[in-house]
N, C-alpha and C positions, 0 to 999 in steps of 0.2 A: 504494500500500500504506500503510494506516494503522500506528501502533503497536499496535494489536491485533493485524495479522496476523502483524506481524512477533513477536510475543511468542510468537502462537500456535505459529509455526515452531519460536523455539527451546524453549519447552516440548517441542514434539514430536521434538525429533532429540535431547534431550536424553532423553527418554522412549525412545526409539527404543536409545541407546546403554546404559541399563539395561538395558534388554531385552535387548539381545546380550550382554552381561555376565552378565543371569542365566542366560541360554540354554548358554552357555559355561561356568558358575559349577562343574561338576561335573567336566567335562574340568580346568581349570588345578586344582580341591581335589583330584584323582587323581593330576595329574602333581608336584604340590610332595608328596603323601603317598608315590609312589614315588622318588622323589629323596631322602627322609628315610631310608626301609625300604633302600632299595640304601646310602645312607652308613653307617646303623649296623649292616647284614650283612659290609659290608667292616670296619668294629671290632672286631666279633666276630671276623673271619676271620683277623684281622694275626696272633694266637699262632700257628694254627696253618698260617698260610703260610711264617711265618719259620719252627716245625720241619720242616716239611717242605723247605724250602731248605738248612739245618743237614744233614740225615739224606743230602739225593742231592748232599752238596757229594762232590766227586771230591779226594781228597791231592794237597797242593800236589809237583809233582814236584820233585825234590832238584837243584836247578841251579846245587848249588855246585862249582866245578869245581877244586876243593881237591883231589878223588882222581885227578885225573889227573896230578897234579905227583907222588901220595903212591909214592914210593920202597920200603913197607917190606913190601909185599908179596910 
């Protein structure tokens, strides 16, 4: 093998590796566009998951146990 061939080879897996990049190039620009859209749907979401967490919180029950000592009843 001369240096010719051997050039020729890496031009061509180098060509070759473009090539699967670009063939690929719309799958990864879809998946980093939905990885953006899903973090800033979750931004928007934070108000109204924290009211809705607020509004179904259940009262803390009263677990002082002061009225069972309380006499004045």
């Amino acid at each position: 093998m001369d240096t010719g061939t051997i050039l020729g080879y890496t031009v061509g897996y180098i060509a070759a590796m473009g090539g699967v990049f670009l063939l690929y190039l719309p799958v990864i620009v879809l998946l980093v566009v939905l990885l953006i859209a899903g973090g800033v749907l979750q931004l928007l979401l934070v108000p109204f998951i924290a009211l809705f967490r607020k509004l179904r919180r259940r009262p803390e029950p009263n677990l002082d146990p002061s009225w069972f000592l309380d006499r004045q009843r």
